[in-house]
LUMTORPA-117317 format. One line per 8 residues: number of its first residue (from 1); their letters; for each residue z, y, x of C-alpha. Coordinates in steps of 0.001 Angstrom, whole numbers. Example, Ala and Ser with C-alpha at 12.3 -4.5 7.8 and 13.67 -1.06 7.14 Angstrom:
2
1> AS> 7800/-4500/12300 | 7140/-1060/13670
REM end
This chain:
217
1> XXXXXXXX> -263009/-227666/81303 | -263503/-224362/82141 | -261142/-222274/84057 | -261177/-218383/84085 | -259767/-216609/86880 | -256699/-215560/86535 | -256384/-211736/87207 | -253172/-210336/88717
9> XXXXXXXX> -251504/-207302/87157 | -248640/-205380/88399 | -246710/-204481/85535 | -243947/-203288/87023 | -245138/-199229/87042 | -245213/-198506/83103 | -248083/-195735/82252 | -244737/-193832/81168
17> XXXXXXXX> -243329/-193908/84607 | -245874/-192196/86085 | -246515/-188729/86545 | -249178/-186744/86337 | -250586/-185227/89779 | -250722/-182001/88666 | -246987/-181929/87698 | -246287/-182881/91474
25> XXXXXXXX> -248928/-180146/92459 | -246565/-177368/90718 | -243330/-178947/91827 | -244750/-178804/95786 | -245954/-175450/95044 | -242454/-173942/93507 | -240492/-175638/96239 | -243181/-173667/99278
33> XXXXXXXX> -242819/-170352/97010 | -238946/-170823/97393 | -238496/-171363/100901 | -241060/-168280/101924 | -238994/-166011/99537 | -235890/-167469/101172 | -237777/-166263/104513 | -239129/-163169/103728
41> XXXXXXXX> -235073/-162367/102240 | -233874/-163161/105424 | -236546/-161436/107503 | -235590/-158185/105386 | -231809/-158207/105677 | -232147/-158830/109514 | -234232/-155972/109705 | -231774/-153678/108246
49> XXXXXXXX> -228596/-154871/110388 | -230975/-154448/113309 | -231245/-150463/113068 | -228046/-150033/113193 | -227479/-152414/116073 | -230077/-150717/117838 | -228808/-147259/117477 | -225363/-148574/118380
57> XXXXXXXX> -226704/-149803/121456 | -228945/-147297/122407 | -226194/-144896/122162 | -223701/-147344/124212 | -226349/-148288/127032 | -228560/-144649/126979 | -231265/-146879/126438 | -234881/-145091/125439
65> XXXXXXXX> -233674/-141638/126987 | -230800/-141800/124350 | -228150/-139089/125342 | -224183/-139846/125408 | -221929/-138223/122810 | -219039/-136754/125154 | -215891/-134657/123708 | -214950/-132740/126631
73> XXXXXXXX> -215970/-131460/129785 | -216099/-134223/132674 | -212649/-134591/134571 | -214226/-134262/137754 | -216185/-130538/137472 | -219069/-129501/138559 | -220565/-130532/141874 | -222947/-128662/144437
81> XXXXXXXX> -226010/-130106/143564 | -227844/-128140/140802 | -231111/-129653/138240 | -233368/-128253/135808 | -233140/-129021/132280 | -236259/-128700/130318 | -235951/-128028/126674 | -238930/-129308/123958
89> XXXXXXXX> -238804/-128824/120046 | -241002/-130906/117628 | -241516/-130805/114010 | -243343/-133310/112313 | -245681/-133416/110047 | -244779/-132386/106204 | -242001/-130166/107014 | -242556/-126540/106704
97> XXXXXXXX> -240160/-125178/109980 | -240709/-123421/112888 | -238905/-124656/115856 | -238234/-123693/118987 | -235938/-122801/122298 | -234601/-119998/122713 | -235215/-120793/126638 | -237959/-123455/127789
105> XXXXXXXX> -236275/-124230/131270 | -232508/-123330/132619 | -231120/-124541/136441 | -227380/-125922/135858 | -224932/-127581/138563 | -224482/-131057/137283 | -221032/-131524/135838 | -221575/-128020/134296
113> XXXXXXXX> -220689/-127650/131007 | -223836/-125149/129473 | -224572/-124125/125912 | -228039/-123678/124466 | -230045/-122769/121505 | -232501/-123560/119766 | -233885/-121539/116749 | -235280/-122738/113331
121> XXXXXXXX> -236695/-121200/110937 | -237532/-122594/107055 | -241397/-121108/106042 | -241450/-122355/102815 | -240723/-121107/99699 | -238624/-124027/99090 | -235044/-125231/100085 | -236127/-127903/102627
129> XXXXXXXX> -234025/-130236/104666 | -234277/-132386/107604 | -232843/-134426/110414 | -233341/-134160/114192 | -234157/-137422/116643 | -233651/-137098/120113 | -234123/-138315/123427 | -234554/-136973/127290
137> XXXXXXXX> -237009/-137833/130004 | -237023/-139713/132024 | -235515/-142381/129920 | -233165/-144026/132538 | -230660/-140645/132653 | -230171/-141113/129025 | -226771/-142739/129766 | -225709/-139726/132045
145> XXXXXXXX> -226868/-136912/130045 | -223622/-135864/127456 | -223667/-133758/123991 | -220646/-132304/123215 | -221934/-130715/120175 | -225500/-130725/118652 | -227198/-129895/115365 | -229073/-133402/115314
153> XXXXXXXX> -225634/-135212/114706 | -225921/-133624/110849 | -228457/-133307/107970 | -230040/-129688/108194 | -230586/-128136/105282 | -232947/-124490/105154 | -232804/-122045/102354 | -236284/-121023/101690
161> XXXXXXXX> -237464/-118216/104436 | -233717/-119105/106215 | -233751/-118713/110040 | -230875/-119963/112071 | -229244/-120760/115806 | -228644/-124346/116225 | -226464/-124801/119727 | -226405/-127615/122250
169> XXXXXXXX> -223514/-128151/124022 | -223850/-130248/127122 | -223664/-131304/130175 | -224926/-133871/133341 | -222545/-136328/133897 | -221599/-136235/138202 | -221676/-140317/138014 | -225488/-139764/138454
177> XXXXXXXX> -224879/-138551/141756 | -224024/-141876/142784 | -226918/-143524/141250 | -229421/-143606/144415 | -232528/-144545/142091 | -231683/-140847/141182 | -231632/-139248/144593 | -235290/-137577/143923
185> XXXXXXXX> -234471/-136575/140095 | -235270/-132772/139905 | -235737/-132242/136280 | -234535/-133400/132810 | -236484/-133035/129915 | -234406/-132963/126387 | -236649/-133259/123301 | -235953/-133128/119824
193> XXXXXXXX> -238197/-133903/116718 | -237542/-132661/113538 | -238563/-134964/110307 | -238184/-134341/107122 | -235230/-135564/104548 | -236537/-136405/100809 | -232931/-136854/99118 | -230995/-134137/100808
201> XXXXXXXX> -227019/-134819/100264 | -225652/-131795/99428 | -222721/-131458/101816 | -221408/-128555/103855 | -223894/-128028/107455 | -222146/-129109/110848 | -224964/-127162/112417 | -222627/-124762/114481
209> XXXXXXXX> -223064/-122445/111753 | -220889/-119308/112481 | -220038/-120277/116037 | -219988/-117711/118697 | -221969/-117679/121661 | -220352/-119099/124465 | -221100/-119773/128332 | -223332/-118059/130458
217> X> -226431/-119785/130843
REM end
């Protein structure tokens, strides 16, 4: 007798159970694409609530040469020792304005309260608007130097051929005088940049416009 040899089958995965491998390609591949979108989401909405967290803090700490937004004079008064102040203007590129100090260099007392201006002038042919950045050198007396009033804390908005006198009101803060790591300081620089606005909102200007003179420099 002859015996044949007996094969063994599993028959327990029907052809119909079983899925193709491309299927389980796609399925891996949708699942990859959703978790990077999921990423890239997050990446983007943390980038957002960091710029204001950074300007909030920059503004609280004075970090980057970011100046202090004061609303009066310091309690204290002014004190003996005097500094310069430097003054720079910037426009950058795209934006049709001339702009510049209406003084490059003044000697104050610190504690001093001492209005300056700057002047701006539109050279197009076109309403144009814009927004001023700021900063002073060297960075580490951002968190002494205060603005009472400045034309960067609004929109700017320039009829075509308009010139105008932006103020600064400000002054040293005496705490800086206890600050030893500021015993040499001799000069402050403040800078602004101008940079262009695309979608001006149309809103009444906080530039100082109409204010009088005031202080002697």
């Amino acid at each position: 007798m002859n015996h044949e040899p007996i094969i063994s089958r599993d028959v327990s995965a029907k052809p119909a159970d079983r899925k193709p491998a491309g299927s389980r390609a796609l399925r891996r591949d949708v699942v990859v694409a959703s978790i990077c979108g999921g990423v890239v989401a997050l990446m983007v909405g943390a980038s957002y609530a960091a710029v204001p967290f950074y300007n909030w803090f920059c503004r609280a700490t004075g970090f980057n040469g970011t100046t202090q937004v004061a609303t009066s004079a310091p309690a204290s008064g002014p004190i003996a020792r005097k500094i310069s102040v430097r003054f720079d203007s910037n426009v950058a590129p795209g934006l049709p304005w001339k702009f510049e100090p209406e003084q490059s260099e003044i000697e104050v007392n610190i504690g001093q309260v001492v209005t300056v201006f700057y002047t701006v002038t539109n050279q197009a042919a076109r309403t144009t608007a814009a927004q001023a950045a700021y900063n002073v050198a060297p960075l580490t007396v951002g968190s002494y130097f205060q603005k009472i009033n400045c034309f960067c804390f609004t929109e700017q908005t320039m009829a075509p051929g308009e010139k105008r006198e932006m103020p600064v009101v400000f002054y040293v803060d005496p705490s800086i005088a206890d600050d030893r790591e500021n015993d040499a300081l001799n000069t402050i620089t403040l800078s602004y940049t101008f940079y262009p606005v695309r979608d001006p909102v149309v809103k009444p200007l906080a530039s100082g416009e109409g204010d009088k003179r005031k202080g002697n420099l």
